[in-house]
Backbone as a chain_set.jsonl record, in Angstrom:
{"seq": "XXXXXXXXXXXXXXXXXXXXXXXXXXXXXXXXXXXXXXXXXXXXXXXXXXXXXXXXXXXXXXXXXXXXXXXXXXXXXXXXXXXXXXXXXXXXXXXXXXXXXXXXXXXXXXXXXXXXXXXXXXXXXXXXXXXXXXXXXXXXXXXXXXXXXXXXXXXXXXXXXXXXXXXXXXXXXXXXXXXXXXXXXXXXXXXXXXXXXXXXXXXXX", "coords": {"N": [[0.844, -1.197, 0.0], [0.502, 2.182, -0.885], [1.74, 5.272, 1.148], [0.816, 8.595, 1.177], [2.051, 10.193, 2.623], [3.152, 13.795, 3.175], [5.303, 15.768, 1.489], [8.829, 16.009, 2.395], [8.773, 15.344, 4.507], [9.488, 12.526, 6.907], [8.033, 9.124, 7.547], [8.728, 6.639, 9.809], [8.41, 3.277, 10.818], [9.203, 0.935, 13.569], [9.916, -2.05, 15.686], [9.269, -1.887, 18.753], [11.799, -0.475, 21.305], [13.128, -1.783, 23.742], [13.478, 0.261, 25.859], [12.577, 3.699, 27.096], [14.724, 5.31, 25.709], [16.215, 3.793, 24.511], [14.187, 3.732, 22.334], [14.157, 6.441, 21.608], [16.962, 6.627, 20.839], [16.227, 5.504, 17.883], [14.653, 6.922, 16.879], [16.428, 9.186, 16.808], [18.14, 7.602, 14.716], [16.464, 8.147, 12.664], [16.404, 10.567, 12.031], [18.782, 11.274, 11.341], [19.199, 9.791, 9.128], [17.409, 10.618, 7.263], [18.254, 13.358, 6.941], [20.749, 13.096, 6.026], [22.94, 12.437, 7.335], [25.621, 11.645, 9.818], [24.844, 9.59, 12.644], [25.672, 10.064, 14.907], [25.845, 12.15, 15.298], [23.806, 13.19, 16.171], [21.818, 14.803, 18.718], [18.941, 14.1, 21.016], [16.415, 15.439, 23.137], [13.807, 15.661, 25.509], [11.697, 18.166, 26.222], [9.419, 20.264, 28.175], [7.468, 22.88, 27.376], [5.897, 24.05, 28.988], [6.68, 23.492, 31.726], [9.185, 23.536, 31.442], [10.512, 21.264, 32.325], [12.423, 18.2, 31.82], [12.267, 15.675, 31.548], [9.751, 14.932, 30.658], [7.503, 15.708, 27.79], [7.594, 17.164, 24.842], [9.432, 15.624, 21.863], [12.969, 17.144, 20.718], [15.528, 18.131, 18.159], [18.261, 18.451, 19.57], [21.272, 18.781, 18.524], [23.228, 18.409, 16.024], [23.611, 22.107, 16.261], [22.563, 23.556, 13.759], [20.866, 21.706, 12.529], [19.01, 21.326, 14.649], [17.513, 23.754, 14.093], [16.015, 23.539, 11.845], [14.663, 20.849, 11.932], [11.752, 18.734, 12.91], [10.6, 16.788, 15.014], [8.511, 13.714, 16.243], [6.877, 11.364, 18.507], [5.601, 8.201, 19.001], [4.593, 5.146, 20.501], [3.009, 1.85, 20.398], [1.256, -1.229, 20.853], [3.972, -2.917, 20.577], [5.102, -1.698, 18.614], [7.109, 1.318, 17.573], [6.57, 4.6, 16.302], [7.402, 6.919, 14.105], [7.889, 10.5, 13.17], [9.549, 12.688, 11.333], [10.116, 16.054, 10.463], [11.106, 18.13, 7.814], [9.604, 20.365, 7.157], [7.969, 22.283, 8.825], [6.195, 21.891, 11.796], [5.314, 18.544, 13.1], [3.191, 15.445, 14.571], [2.6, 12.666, 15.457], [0.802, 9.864, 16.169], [-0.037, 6.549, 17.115], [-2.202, 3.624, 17.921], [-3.438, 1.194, 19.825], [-6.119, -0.658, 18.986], [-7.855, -2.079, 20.949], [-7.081, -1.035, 22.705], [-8.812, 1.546, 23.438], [-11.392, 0.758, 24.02], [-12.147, 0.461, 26.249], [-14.0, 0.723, 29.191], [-15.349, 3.825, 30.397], [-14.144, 5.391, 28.699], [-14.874, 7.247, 26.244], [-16.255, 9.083, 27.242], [-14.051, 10.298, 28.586], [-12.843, 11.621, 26.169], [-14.015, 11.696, 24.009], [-16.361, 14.504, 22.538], [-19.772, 15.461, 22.848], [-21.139, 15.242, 20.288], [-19.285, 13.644, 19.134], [-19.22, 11.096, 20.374], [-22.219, 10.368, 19.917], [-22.043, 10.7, 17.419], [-20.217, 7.858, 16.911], [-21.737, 6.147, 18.253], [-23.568, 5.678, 16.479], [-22.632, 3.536, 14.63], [-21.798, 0.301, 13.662], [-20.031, -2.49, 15.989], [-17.244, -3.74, 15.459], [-16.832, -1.544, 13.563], [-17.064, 1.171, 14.711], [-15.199, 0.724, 16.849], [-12.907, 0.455, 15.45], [-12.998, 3.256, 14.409], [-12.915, 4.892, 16.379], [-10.822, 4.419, 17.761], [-9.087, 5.506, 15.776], [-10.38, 8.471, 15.285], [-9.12, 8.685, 18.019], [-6.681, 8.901, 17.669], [-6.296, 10.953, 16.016], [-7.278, 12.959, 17.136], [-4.703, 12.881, 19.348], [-2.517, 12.847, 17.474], [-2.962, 15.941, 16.851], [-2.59, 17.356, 19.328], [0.372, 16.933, 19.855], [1.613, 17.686, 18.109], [0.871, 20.514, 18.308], [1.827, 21.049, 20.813], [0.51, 20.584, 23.043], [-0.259, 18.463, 24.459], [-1.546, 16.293, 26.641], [-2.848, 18.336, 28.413], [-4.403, 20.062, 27.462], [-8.156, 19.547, 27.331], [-9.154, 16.876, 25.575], [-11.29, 16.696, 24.046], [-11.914, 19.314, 23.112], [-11.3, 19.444, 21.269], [-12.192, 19.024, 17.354], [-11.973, 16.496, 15.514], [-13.416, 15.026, 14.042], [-14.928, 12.011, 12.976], [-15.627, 10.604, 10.306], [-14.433, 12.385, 8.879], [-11.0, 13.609, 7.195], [-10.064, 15.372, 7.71], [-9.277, 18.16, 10.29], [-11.88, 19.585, 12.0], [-12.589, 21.442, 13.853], [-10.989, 23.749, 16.889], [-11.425, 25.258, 19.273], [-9.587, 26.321, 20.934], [-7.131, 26.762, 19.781], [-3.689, 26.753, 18.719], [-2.883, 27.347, 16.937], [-3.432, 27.757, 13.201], [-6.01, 25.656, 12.176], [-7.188, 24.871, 9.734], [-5.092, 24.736, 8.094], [-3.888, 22.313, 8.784], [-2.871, 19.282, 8.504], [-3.972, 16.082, 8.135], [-2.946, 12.487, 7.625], [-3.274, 9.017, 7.427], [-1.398, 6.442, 8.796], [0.489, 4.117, 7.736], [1.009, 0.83, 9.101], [0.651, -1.865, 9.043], [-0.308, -4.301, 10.519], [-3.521, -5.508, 11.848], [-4.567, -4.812, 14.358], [-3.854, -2.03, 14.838], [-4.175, 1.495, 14.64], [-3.092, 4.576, 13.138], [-2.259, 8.227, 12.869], [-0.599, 10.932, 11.465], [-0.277, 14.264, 11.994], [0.609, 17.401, 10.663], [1.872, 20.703, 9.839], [2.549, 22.533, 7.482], [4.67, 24.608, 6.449], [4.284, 26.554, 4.849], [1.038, 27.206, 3.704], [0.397, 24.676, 0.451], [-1.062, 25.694, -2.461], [-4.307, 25.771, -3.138]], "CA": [[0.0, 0.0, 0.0], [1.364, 3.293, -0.83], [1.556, 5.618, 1.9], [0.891, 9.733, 0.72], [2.713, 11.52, 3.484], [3.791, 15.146, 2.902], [6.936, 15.935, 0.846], [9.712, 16.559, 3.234], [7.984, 14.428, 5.779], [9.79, 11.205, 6.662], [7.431, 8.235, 8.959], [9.189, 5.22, 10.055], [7.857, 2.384, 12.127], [10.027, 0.332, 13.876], [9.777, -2.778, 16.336], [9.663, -0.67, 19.876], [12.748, -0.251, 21.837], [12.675, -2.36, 25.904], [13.149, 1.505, 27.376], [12.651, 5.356, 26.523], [16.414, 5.324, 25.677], [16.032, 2.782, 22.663], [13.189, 4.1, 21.313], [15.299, 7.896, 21.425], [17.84, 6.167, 19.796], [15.518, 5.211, 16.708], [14.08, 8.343, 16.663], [17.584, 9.737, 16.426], [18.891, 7.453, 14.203], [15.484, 8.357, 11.407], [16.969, 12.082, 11.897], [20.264, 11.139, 10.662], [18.846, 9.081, 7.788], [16.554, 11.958, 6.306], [19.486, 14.485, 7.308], [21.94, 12.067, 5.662], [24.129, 12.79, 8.286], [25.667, 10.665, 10.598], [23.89, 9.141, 13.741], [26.546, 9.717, 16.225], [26.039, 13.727, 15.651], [22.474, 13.904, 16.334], [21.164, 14.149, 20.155], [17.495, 14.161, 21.096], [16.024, 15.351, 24.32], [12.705, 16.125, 25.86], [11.605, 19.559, 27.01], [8.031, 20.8, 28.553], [7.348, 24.455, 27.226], [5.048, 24.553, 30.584], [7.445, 23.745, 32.873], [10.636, 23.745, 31.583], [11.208, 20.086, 32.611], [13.515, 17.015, 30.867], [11.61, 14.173, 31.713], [8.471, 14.789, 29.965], [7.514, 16.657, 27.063], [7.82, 16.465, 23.378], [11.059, 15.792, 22.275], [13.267, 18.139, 19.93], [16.47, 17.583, 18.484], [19.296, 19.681, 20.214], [22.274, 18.906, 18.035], [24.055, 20.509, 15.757], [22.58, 23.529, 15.634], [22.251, 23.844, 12.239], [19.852, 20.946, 12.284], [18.571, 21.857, 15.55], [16.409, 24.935, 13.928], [14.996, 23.156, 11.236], [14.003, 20.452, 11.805], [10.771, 19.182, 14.223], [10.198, 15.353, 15.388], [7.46, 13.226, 17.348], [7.079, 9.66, 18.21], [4.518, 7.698, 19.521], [4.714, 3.762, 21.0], [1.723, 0.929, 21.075], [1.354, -3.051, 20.554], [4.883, -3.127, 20.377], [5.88, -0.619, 17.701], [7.6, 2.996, 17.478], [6.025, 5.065, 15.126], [7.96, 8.145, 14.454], [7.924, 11.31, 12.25], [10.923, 13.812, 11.453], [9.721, 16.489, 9.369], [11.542, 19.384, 7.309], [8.482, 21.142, 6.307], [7.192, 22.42, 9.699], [5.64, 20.543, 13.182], [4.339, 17.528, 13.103], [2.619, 14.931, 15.47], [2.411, 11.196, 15.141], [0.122, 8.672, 16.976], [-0.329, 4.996, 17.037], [-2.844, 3.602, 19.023], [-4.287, -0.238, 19.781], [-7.68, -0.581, 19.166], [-8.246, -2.921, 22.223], [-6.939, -0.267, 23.967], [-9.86, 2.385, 23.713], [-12.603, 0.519, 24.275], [-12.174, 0.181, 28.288], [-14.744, 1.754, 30.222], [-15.354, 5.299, 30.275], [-13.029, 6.059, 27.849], [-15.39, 7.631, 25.497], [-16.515, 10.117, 28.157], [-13.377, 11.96, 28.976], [-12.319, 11.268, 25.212], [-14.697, 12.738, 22.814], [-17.348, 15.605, 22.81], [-21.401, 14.799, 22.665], [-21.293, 14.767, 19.226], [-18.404, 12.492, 18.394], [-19.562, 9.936, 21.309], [-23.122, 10.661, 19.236], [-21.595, 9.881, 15.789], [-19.72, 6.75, 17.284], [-22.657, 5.265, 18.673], [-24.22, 5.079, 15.234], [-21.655, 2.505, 14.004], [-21.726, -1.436, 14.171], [-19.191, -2.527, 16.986], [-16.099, -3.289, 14.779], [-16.537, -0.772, 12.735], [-16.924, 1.443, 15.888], [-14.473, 0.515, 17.903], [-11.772, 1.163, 14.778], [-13.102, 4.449, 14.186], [-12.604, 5.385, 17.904], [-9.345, 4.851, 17.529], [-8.771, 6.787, 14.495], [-10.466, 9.392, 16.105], [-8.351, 9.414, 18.98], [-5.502, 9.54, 17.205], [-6.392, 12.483, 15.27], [-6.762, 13.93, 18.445], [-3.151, 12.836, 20.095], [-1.22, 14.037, 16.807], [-2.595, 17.221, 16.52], [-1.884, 17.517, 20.834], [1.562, 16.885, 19.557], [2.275, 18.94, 17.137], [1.061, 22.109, 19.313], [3.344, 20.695, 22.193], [0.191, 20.816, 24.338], [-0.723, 16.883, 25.231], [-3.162, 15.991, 27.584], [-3.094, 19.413, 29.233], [-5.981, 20.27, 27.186], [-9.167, 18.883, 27.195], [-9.126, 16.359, 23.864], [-13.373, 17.119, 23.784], [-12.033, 20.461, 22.695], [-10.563, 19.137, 19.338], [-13.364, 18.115, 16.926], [-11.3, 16.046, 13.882], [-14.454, 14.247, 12.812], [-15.171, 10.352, 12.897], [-15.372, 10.625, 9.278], [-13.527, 13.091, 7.81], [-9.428, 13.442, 7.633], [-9.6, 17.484, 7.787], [-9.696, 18.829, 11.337], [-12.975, 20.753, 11.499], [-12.466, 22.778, 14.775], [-10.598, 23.424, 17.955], [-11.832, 26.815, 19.797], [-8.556, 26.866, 21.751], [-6.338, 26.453, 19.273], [-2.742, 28.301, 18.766], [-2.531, 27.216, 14.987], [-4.489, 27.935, 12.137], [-6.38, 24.352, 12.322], [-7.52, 24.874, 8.53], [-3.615, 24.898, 7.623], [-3.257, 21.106, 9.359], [-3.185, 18.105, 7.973], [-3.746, 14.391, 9.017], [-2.743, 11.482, 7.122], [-3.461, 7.836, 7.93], [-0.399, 5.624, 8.95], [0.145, 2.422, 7.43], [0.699, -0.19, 10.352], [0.694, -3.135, 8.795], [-0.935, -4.643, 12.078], [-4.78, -4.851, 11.729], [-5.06, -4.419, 15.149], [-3.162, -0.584, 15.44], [-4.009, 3.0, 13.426], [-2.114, 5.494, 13.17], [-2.661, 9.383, 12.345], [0.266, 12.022, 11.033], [-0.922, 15.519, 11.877], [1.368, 18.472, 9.374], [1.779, 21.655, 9.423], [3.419, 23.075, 6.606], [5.643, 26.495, 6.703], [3.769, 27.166, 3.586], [0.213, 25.624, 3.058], [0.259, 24.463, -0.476], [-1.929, 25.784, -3.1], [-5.661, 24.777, -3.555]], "C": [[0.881, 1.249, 0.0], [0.975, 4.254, 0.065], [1.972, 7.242, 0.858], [1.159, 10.824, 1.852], [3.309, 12.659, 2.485], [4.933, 14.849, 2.377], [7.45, 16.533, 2.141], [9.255, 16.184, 4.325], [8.464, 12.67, 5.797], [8.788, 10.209, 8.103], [8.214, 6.788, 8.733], [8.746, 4.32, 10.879], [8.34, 1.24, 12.507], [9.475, -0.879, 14.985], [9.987, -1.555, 17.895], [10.847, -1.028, 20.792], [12.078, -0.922, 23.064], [12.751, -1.244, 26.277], [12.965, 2.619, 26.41], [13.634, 5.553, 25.7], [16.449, 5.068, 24.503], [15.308, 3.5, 21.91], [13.738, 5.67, 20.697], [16.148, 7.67, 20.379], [17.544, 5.935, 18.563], [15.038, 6.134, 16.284], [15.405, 9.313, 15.604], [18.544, 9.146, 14.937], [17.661, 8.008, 12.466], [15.96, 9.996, 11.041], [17.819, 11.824, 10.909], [19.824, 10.51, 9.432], [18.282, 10.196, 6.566], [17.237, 13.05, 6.314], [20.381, 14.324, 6.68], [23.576, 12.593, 6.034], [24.858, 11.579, 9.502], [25.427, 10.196, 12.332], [24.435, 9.234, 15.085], [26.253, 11.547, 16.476], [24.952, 14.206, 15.987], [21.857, 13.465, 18.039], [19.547, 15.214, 20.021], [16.98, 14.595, 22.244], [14.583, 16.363, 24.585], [12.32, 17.319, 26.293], [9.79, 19.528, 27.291], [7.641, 22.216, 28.636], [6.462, 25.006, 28.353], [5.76, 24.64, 31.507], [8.869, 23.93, 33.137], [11.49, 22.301, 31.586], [11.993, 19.261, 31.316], [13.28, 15.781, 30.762], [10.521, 14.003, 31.214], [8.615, 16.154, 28.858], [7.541, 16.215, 25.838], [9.091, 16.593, 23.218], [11.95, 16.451, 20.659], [14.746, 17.74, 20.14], [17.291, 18.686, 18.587], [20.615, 19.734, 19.409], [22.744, 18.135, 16.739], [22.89, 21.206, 15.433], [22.048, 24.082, 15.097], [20.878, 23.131, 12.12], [18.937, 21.129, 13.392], [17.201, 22.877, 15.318], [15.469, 24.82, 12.65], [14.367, 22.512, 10.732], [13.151, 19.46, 13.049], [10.757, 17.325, 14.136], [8.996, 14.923, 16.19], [7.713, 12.134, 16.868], [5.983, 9.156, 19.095], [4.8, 6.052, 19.801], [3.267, 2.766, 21.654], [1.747, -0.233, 20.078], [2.533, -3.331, 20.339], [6.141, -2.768, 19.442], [5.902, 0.643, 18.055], [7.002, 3.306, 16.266], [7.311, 6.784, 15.025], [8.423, 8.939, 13.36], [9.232, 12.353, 12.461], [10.369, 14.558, 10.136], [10.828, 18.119, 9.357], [10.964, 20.467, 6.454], [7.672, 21.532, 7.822], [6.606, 20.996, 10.943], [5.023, 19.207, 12.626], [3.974, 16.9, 14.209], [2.562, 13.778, 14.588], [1.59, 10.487, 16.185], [-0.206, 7.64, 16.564], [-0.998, 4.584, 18.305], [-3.182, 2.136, 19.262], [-5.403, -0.382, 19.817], [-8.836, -1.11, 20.017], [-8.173, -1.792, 22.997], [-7.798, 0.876, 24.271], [-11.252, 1.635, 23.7], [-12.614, -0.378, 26.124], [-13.236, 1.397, 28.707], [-14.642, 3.392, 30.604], [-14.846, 6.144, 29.392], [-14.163, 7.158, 27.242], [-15.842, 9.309, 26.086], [-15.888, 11.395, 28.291], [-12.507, 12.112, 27.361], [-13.018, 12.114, 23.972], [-15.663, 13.583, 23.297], [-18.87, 14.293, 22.434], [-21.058, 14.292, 21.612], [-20.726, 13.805, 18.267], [-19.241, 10.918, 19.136], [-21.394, 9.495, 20.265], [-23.064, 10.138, 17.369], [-20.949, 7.943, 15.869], [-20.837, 5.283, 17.766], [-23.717, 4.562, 17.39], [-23.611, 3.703, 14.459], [-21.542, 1.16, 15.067], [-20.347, -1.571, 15.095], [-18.029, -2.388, 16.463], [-16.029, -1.967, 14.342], [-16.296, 1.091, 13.698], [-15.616, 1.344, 16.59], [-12.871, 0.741, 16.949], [-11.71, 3.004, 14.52], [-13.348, 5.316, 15.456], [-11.523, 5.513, 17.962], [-8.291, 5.363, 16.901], [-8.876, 8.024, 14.88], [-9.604, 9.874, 17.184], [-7.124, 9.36, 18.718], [-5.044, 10.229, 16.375], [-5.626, 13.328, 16.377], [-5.338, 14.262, 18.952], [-1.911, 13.293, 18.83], [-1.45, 15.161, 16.851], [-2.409, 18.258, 17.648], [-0.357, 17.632, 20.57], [2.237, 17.467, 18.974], [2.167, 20.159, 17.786], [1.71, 21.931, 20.196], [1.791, 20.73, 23.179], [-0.367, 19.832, 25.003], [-1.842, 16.892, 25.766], [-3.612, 17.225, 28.576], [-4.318, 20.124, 28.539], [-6.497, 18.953, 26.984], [-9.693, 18.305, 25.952], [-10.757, 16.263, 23.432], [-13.425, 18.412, 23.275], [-11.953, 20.138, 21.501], [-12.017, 18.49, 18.843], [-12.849, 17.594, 15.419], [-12.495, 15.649, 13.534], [-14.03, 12.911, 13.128], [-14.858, 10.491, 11.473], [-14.729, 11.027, 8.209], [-12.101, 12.822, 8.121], [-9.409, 14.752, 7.669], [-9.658, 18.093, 9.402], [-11.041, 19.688, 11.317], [-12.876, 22.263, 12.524], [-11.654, 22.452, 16.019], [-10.802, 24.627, 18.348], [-10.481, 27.522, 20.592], [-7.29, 26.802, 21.228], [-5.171, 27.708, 19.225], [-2.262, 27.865, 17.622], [-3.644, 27.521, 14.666], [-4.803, 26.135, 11.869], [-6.869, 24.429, 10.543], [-6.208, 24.589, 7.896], [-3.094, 22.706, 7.614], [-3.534, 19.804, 8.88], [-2.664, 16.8, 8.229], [-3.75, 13.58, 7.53], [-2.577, 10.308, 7.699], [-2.26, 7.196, 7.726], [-0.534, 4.348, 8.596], [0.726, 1.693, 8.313], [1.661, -1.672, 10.001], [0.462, -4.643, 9.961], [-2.19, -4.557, 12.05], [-5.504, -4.343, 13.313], [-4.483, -2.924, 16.227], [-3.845, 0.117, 14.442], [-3.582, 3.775, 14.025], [-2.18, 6.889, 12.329], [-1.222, 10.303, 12.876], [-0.369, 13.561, 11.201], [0.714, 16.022, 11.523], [1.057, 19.205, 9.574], [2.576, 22.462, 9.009], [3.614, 24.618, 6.905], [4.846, 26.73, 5.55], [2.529, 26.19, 3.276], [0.201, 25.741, 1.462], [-1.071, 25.57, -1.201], [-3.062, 25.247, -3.487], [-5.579, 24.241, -5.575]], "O": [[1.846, 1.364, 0.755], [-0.249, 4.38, 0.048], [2.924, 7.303, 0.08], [0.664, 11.946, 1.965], [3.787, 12.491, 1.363], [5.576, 13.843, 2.677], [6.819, 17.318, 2.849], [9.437, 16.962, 5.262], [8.03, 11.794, 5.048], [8.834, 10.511, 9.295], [8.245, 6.078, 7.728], [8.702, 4.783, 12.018], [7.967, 0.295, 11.812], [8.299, -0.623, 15.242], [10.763, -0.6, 17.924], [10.788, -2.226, 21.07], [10.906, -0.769, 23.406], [12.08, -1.152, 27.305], [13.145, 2.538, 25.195], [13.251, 6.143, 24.69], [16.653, 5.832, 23.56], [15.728, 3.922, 20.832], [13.705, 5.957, 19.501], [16.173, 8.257, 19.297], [18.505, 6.094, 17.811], [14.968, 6.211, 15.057], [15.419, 9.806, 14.476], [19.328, 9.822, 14.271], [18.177, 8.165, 11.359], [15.852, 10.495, 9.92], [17.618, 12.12, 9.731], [20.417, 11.04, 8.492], [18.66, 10.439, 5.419], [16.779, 13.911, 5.564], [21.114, 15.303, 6.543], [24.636, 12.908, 5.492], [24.142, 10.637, 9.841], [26.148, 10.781, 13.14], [23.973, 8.739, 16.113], [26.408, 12.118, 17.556], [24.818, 15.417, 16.158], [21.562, 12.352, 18.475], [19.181, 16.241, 19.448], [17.122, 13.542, 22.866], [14.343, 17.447, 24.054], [13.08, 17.5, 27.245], [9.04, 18.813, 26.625], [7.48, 22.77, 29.724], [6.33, 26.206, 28.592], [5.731, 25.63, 32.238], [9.541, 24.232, 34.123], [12.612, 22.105, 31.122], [12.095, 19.652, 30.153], [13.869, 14.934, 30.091], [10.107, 12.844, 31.237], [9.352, 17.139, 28.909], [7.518, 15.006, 25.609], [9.861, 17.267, 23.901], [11.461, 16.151, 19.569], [15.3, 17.321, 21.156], [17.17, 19.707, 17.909], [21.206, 20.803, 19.563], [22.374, 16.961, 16.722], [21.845, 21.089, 14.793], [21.217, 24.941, 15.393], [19.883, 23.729, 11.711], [17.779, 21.075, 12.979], [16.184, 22.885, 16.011], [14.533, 25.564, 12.361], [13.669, 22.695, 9.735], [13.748, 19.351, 14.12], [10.933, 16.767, 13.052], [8.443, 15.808, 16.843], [8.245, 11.718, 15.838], [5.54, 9.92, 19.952], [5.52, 5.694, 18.869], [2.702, 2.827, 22.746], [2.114, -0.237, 18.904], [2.501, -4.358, 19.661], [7.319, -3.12, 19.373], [5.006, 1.172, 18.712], [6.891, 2.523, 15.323], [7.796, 7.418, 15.962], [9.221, 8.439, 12.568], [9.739, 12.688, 13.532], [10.185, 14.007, 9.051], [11.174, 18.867, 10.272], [11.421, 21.159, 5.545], [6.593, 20.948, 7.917], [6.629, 19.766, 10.906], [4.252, 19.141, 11.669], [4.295, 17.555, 15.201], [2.496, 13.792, 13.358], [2.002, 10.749, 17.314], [-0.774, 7.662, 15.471], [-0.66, 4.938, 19.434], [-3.147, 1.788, 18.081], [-5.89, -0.209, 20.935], [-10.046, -0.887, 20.0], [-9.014, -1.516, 23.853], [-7.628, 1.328, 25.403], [-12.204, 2.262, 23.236], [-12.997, -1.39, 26.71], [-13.184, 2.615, 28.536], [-13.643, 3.889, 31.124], [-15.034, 7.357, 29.301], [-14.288, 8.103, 28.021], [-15.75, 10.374, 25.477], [-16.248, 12.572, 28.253], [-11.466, 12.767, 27.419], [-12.526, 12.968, 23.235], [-15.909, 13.494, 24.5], [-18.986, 13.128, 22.056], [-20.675, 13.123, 21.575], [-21.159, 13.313, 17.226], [-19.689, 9.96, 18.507], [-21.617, 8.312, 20.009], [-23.76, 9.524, 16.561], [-21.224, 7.055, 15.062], [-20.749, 4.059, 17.664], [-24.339, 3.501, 17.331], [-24.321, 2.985, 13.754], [-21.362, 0.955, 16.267], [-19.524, -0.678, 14.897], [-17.44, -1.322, 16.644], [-15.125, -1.252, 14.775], [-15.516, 1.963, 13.315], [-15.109, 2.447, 16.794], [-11.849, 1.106, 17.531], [-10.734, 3.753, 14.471], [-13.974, 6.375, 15.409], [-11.02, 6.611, 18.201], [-7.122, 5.6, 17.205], [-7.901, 8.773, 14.926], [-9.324, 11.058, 17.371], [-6.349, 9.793, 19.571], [-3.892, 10.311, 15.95], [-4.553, 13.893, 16.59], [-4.831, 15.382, 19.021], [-0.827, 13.839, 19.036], [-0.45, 15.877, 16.904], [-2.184, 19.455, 17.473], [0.182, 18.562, 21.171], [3.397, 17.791, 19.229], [3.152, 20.889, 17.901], [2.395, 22.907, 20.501], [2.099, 20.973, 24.346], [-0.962, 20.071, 26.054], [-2.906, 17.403, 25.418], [-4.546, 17.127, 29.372], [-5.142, 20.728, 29.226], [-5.992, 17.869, 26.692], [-10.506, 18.922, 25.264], [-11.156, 15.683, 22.422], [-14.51, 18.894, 22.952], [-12.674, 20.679, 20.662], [-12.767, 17.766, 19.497], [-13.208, 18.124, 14.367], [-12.731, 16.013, 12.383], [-12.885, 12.676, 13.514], [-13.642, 10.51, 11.287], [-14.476, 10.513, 7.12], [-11.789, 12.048, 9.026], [-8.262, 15.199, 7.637], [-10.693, 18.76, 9.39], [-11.11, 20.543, 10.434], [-12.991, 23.46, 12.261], [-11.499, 21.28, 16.362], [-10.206, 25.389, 17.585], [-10.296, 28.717, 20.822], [-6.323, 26.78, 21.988], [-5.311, 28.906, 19.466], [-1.076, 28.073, 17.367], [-4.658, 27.608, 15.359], [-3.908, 25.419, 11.419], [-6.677, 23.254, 10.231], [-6.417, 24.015, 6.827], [-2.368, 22.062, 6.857], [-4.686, 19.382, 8.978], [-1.515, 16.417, 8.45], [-4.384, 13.941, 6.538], [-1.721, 10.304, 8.584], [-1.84, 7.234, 6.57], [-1.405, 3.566, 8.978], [1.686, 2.459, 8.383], [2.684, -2.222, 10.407], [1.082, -5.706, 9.999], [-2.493, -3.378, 12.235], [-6.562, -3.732, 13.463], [-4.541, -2.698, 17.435], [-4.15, -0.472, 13.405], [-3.573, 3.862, 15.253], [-2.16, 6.761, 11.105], [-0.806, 10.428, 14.028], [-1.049, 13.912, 10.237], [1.737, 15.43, 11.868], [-0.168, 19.209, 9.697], [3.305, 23.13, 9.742], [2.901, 25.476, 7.424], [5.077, 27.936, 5.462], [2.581, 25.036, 2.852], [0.0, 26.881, 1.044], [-1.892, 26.131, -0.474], [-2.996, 24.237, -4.187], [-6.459, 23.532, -6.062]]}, "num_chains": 1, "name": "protein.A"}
């Protein structure tokens, strides 16, 4: 299956690393590949534009400098794979999700708005229970790409069950019309995976 990510947008998906560390390391080494630089010169580390911290956060690569300012990473980890974007066309966000894994109890609640939980309920169980997790990993890339995670309320974001366009986010600090999701290929029927983009330049209609 051919995958239509963004130009200047590289996604790789790897077996997942046993710690944080590993999976850094893979991250780091997809830099160096799309950089075509070598893997020993590129370090990676976490920051939290809220608090400042090193242990959480999205993570941004610090060295060299040169590469440092332009270009943006995310990574995401579930059923046993790294997913992970390095883009030289503006932010991005990556998520991979398990589709077992959103259908636990309550989820839906602190997870979508009326109207998604409302659209969701219309749909046969499978078909349901994949498009929950599509959904919520609209949501968690385009958390990622603004740097602002679970600190907002993901009932604010409204990607749509059906569509791939973002439709609204009231609290947004991008132009959400600018952003664009693309579906991750897996190759796992029981993961999906959503690319949120936002280009330094949106393309031409």
């Amino acid at each position: 299956m051919q995958n239509n990510y963004p130009t200047d947008v590289t996604v790789r998906v790897r077996a997942r690393g046993t710690t944080k560390a590993a999976d850094y390391a893979l991250l780091a080494e997809a830099v160096a590949d799309a950089a075509m630089l070598q893997r020993a010169g590129i370090e990676i580390t976490q920051h939290c534009a809220y608090c400042g911290a090193t242990e959480h956060g999205r993570p941004f690569v610090t060295a060299p400098p040169d590469l440092a300012d332009t270009v943006h990473v995310s990574l995401s980890r579930a059923g046993g794979l790294t997913a992970m974007a390095v883009s030289f066309d503006g932010p991005v966000g990556i998520d991979i999700e398990d589709i077992a894994a959103v259908r636990r109890a309550g989820f839906d609640e602190v997870a979508f708005n009326a109207a998604e939980r409302s659209e969701l309920a219309h749909l046969a169980a499978a078909e349901g229970d994949h498009a929950r997790a599509v959904l919520w990993t609209r949501k968690e890339a385009i958390l990622k790409l603004t740097g602002d995670g679970l600190r907002v309320d993901p009932r604010e974001l409204n990607p749509s069950v059906a569509g791939l366009t973002p439709l609204s986010w009231p609290g947004a600090r991008v132009d959400m019309t600018h952003v664009r999701l693309t579906p991750i290929t897996l190759g796992h029927a029981g993961l999906v995976g959503t690319l949120a983009h936002l280009p330094k330049e949106d393309p031409a209609p």
